[in-house]
C-alpha positions as a Markdown table, in Angstrom:
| # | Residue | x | y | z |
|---|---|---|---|---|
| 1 | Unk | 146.4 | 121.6 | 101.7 |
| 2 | Unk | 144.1 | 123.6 | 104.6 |
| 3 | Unk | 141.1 | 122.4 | 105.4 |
| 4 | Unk | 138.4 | 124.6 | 104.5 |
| 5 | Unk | 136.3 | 123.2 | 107.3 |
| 6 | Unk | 135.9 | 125.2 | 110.3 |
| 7 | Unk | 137.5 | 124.7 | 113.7 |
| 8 | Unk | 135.5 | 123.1 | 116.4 |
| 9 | Unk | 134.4 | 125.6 | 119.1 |
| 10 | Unk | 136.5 | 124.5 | 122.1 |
| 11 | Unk | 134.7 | 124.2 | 125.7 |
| 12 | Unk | 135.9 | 127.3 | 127.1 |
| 13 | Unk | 134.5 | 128.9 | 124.3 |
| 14 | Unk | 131.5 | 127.5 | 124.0 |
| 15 | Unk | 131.1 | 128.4 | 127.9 |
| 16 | Unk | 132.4 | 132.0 | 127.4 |
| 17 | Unk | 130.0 | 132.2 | 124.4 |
| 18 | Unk | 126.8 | 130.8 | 126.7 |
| 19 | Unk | 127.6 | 133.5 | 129.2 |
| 20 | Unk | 127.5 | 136.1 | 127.2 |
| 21 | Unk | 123.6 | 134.9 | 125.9 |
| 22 | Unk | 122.9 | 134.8 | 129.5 |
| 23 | Unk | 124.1 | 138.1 | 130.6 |
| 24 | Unk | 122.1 | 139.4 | 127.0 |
| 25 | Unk | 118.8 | 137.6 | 128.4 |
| 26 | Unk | 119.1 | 138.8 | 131.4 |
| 27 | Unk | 119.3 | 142.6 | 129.9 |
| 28 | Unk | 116.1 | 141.8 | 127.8 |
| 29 | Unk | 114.0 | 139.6 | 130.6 |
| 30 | Unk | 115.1 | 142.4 | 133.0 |
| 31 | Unk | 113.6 | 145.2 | 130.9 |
| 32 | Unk | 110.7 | 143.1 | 129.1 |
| 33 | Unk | 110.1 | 140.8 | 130.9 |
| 34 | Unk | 110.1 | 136.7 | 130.2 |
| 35 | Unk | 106.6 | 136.3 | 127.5 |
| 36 | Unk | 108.0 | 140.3 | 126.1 |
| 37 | Unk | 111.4 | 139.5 | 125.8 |
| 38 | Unk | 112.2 | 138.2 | 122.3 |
| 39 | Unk | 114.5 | 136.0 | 121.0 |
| 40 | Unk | 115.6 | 137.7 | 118.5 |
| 41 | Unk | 116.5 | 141.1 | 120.6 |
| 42 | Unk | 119.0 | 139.2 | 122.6 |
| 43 | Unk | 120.4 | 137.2 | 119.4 |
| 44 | Unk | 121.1 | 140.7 | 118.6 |
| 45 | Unk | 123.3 | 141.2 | 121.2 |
| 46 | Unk | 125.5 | 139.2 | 121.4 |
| 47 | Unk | 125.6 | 138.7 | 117.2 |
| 48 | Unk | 124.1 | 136.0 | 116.5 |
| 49 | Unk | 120.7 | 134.8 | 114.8 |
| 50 | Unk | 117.9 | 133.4 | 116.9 |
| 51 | Unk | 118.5 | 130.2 | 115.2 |
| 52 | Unk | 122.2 | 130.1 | 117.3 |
| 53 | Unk | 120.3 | 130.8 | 120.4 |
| 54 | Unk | 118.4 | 127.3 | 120.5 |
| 55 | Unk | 121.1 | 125.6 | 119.6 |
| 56 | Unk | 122.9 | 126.8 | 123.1 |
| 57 | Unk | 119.7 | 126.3 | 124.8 |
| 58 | Unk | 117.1 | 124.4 | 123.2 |
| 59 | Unk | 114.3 | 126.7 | 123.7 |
| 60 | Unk | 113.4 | 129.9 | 125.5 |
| 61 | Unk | 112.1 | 128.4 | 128.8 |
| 62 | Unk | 115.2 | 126.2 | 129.1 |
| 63 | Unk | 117.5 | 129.5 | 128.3 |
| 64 | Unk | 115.2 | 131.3 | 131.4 |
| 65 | Unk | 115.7 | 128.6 | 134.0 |
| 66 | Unk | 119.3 | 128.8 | 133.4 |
| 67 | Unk | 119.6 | 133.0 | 133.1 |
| 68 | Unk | 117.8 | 132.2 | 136.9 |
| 69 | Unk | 120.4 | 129.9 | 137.7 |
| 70 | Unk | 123.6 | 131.7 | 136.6 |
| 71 | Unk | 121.7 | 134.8 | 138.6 |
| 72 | Unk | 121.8 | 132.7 | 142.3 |
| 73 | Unk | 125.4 | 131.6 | 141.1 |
| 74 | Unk | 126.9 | 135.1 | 140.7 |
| 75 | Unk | 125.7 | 135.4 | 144.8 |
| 76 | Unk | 128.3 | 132.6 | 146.0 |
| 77 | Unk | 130.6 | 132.6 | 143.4 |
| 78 | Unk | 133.6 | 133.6 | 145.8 |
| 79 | Unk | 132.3 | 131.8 | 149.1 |
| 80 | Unk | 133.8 | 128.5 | 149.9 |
| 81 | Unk | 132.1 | 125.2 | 148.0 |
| 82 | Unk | 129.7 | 127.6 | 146.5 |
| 83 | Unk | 127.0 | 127.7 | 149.2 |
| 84 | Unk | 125.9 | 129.8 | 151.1 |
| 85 | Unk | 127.3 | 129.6 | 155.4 |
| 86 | Unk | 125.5 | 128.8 | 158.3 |
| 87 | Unk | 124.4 | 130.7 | 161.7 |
| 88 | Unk | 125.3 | 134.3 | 161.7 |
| 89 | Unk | 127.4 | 134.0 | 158.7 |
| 90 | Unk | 124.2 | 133.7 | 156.8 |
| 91 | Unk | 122.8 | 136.6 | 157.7 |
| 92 | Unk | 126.1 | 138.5 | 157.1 |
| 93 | Unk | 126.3 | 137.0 | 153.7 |
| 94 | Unk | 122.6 | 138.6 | 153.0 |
| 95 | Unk | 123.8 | 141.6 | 154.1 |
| 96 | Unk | 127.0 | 141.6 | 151.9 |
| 97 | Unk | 124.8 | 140.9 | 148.4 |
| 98 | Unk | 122.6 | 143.4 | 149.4 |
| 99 | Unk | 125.6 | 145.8 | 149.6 |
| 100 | Unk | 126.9 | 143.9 | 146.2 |
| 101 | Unk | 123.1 | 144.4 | 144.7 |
| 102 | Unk | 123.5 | 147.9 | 144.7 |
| 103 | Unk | 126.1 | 148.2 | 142.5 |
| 104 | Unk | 124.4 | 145.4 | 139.6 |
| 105 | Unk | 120.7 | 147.4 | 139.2 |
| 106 | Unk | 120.6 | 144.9 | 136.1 |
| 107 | Unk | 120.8 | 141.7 | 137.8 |
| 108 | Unk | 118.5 | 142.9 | 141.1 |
| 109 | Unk | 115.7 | 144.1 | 137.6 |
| 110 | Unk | 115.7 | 140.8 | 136.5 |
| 111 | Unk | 115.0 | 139.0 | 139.3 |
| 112 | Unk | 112.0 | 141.4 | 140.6 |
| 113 | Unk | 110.9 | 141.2 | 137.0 |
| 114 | Unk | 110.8 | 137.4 | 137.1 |
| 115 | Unk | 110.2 | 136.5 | 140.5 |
| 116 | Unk | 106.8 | 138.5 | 140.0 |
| 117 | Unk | 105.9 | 137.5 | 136.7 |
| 118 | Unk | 106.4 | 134.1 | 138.2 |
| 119 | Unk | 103.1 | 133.8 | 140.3 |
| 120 | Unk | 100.7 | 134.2 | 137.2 |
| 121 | Unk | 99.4 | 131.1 | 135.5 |
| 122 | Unk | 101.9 | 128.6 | 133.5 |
| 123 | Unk | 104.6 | 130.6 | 134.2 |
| 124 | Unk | 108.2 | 128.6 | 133.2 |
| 125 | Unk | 109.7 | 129.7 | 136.0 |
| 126 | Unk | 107.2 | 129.4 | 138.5 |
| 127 | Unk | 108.6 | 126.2 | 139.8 |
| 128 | Unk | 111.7 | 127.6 | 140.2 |
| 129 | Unk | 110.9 | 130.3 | 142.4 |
| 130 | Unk | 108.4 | 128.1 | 144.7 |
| 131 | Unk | 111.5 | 125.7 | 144.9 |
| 132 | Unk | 113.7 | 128.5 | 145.9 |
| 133 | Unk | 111.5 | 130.5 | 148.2 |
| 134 | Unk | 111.5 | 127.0 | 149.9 |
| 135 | Unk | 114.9 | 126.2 | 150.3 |
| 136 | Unk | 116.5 | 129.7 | 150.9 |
| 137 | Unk | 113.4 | 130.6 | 154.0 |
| 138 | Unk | 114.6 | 126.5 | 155.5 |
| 139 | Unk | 118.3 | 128.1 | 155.3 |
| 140 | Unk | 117.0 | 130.9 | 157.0 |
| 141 | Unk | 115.5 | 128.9 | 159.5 |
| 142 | Unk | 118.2 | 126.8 | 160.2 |
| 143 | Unk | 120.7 | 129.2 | 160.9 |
| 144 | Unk | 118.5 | 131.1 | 163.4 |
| 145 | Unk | 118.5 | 127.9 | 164.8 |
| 146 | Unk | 121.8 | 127.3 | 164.8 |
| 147 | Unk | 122.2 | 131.0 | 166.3 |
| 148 | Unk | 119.9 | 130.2 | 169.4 |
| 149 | Unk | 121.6 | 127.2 | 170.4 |
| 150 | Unk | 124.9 | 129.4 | 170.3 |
| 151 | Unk | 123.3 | 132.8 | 171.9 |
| 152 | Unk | 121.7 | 130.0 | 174.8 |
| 153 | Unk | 117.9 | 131.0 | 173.3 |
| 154 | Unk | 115.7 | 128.4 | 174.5 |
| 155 | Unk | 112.5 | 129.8 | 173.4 |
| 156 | Unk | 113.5 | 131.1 | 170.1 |
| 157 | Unk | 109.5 | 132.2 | 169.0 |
| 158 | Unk | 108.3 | 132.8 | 165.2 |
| 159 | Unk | 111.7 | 131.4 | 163.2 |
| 160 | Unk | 109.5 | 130.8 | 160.2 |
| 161 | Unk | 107.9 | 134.0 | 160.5 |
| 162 | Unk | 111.7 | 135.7 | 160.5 |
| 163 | Unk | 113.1 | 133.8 | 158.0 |
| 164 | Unk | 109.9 | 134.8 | 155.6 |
| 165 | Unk | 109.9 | 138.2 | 156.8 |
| 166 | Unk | 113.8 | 138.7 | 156.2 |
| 167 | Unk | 113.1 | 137.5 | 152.4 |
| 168 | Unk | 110.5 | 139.4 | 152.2 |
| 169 | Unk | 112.1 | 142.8 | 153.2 |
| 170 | Unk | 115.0 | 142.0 | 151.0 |
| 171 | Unk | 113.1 | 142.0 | 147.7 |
| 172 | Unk | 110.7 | 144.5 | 148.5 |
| 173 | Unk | 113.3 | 147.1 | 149.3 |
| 174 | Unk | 114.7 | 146.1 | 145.9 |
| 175 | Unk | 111.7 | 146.7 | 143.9 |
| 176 | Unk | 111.8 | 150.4 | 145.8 |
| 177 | Unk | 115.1 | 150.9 | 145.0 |
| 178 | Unk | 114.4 | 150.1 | 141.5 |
| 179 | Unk | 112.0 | 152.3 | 141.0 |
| 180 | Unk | 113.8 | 155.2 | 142.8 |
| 181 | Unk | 117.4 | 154.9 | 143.5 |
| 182 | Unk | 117.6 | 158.0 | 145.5 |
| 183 | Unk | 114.6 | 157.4 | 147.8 |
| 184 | Unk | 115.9 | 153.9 | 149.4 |
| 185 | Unk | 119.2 | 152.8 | 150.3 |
| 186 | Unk | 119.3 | 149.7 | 149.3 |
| 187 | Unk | 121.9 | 148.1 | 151.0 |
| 188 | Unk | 121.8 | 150.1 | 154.7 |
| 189 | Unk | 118.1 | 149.9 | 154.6 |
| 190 | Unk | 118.3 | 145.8 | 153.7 |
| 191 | Unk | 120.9 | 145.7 | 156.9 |
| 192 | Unk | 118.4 | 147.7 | 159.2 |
| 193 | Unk | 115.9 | 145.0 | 158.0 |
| 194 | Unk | 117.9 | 142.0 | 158.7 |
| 195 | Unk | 119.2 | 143.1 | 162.2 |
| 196 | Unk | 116.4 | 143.9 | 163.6 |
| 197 | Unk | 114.7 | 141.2 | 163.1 |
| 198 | Unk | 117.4 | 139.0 | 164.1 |
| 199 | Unk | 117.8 | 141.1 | 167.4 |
| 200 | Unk | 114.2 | 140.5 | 167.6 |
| 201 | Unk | 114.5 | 136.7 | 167.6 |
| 202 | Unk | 117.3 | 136.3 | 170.1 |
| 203 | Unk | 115.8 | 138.6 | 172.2 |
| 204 | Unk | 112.2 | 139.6 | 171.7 |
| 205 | Unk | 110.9 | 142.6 | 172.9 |
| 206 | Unk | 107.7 | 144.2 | 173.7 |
| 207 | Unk | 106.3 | 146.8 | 171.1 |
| 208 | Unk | 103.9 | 149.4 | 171.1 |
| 209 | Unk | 101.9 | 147.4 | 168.3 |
């Protein structure tokens, strides 16, 4: 006699099944934002009641940190160990996602959305982003550093300037392109951006300003 009992979700289905509620959340955070974005609306989605939700993730702010974390995993999914290089092949890596950003205007939305929602008071992810600004403008750092041993720079000036700046430019070009895709090229804008300042740092230049 069958069992009328169902069958136990296997892993790869339960991990299928989780990706598909984070790529749902990050449709909703990315157009709502994080306190707008409802439950229930990305339940929705993916067919399921808000109920099935929690009992993937516990609770919305645990199902944010991890749309966030599955967001900076799609950028080094394909590079080797899953990190991010060193030395110029940083910087060539920025400019590749910035060329790969352009074609995913969903994923680039949610992170504007939450990265600036982020600074306001008791903010879930706030923590997240201060930890990340921190680590990513230190790999910045480090590979201009790495680059100025190897270009023979002994006097590299203003690393931690660069490496703020180059984040900086990077996400402020995307909230332009954002809000008009015809007015900014993302992606030969973003590499404009990053070379120069680089250029600027290996060898620095008088300016006009």
């Amino acid at each position: 006699m069958a069992s009328s009992r169902p069958e136990r979700r296997s892993r790869p289905e339960t991990r299928a099944r989780r990706e598909e509620i984070l790529r749902a959340a990050m449709v909703t955070f990315g157009a709502k934002g994080y306190n707008k974005g409802p439950l229930t609306e990305i339940a929705e989605q993916v067919g399921m009641t808000h109920a099935g939700i929690l009992h993937h993730f516990g609770s919305k702010n645990a199902l944010l940190l991890e749309v966030l974390q599955y967001r900076d995993e799609t950028d080094v999914e394909e590079l080797p160990e899953h990190h991010i290089p060193d030395g110029a092949d940083l910087f060539r890596h920025l400019v590749r996602t910035a060329f790969l950003n352009a074609h995913r205007a969903g994923i680039v939305q949610t992170y504007a959305v939450l990265s600036a929602e982020s600074v306001t008071d008791d903010h879930p992810a706030r923590h997240f982003f201060e930890r990340r600004y921190t680590t990513l403008r230190e790999e910045v750092a480090h590979a201009f550093h790495v680059m100025c041993v190897e270009e023979g720079v002994t006097e590299p000036a203003t690393i931690d300037m660069a490496a703020a700046s180059i984040l900086a430019v990077m996400d402020g070009l995307q909230v332009q392109w954002l809000l008009d895709p015809t007015a900014v090229e993302l992606a030969g804008a973003s590499a404009f951006a990053i070379e120069a300042i680089v250029a600027q740092v290996l060898a620095p230049r008088q300016t006009p300003l």
